[in-house]
matplotlib code that plots the C-alpha trace (Angstrom):
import matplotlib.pyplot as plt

x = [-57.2, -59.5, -58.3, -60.8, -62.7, -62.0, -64.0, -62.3, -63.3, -61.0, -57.9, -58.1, -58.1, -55.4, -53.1, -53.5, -53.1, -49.6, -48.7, -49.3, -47.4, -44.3, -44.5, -44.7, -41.2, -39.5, -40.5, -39.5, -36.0, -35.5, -36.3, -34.4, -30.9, -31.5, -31.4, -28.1, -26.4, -27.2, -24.0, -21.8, -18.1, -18.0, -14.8, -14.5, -13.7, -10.4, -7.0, -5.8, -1.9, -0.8, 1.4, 5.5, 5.6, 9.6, 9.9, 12.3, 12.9, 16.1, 17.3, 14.6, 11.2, 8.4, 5.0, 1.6, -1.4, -4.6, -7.4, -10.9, -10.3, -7.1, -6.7, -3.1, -1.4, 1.1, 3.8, 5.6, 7.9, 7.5, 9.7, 9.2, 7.4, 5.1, 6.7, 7.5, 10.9, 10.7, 8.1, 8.8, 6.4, 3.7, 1.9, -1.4, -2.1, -3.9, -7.3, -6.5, -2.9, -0.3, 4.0, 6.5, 9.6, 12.1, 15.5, 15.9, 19.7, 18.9, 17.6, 19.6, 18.6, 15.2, 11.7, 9.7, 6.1, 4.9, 1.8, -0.4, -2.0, -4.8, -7.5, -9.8, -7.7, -4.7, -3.4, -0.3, 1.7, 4.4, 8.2, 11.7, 14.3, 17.5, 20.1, 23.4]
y = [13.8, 10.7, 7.2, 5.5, 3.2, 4.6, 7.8, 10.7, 9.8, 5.9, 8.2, 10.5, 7.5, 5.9, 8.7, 9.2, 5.5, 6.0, 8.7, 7.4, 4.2, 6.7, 8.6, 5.7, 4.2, 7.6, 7.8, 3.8, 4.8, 7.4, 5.6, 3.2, 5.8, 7.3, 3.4, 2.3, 5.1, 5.4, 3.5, 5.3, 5.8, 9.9, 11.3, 14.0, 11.4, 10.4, 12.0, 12.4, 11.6, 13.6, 12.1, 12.7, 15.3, 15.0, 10.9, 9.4, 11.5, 12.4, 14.3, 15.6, 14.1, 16.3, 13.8, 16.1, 15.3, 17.2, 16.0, 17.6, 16.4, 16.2, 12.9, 10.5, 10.3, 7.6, 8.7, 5.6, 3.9, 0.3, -2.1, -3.3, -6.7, -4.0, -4.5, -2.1, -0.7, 3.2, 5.2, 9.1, 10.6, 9.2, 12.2, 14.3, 16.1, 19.6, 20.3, 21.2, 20.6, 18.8, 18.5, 16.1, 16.2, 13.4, 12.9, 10.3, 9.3, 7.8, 4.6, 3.1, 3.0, 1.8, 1.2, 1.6, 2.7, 5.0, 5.3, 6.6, 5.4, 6.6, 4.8, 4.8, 4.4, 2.7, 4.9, 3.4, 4.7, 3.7, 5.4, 5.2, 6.8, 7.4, 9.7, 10.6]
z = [-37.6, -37.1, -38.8, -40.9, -38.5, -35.3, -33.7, -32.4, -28.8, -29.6, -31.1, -27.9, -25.7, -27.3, -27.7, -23.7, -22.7, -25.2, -23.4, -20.0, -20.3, -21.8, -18.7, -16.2, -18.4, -18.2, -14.2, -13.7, -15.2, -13.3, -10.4, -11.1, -12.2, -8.9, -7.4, -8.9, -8.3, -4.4, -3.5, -6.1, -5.4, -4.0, -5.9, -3.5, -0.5, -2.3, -2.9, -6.4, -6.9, -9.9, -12.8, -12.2, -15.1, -15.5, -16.3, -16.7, -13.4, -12.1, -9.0, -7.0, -7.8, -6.8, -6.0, -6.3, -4.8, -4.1, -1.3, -0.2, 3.8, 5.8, 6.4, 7.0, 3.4, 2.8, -0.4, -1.0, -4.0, -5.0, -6.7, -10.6, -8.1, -6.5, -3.0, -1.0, -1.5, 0.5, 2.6, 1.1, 3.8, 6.1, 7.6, 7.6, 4.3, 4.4, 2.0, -1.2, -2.9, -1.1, -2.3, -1.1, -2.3, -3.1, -3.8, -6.4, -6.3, -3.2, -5.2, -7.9, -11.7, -12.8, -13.5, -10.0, -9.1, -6.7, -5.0, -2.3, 0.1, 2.9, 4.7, 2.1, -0.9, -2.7, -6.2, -7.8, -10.7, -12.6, -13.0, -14.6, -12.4, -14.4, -12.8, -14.1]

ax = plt.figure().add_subplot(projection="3d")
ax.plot(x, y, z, "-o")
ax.set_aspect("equal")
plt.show()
């Protein structure tokens, strides 16, 4: 297809100088993707706590977490201020899925949060302990 007052030989050289400056863009983003996301947080360096499935709990509260790397894993409970109220368990976690286990009439009645912490990380959720 030639357009009226241009030659073929203008349309070819224009269709390549358009295509060149498209694949310099595309590269330039790519580049610059690649750039950003050098410093990106790596998921698999973090524990993941797991949502109380039972709340409001009562009795024993089971706290679920699952981590890529032993490392030292802090399970503690927080007040409604988010200060700290009870350490559950402070000790090394093993790769993969990890259980401690809580007995919640130990506390009184309540909105509380729990959370872990390692030496990388601080994860805090919110619970309602109501027992009896």
């Amino acid at each position: 297809m030639v357009l009226v007052g241009f030659s073929f030989g203008d349309v070819l050289i224009g269709m390549l100088w358009v295509s060149l400056v498209i694949l310099v863009v595309y590269i330039f983003y790519k580049w610059l993707l690649n750039r950003l996301s050098k410093d990106a947080i790596q998921h698999q360096n973090y524990c993941v706590l797991s949502i109380i499935e039972n709340n409001p709990a009562s009795g024993e509260i089971v706290f679920y977490y699952t981590s890529n790397e032993v490392k030292n894993v802090k399970i503690l409970i927080l007040d409604s201020q988010m200060n700290d109220f009870l350490e559950v368990s402070n000790e090394e976690c093993s790769k993969g899925g990890n259980i401690v286990r809580f007995d919640s009439t130990r506390i009184p009645n309540g909105d509380y949060f729990y959370g872990l912490i390692a030496e990388n990380q601080k994860n805090v959720k919110k619970m309602t302990v109501i027992n009896g």
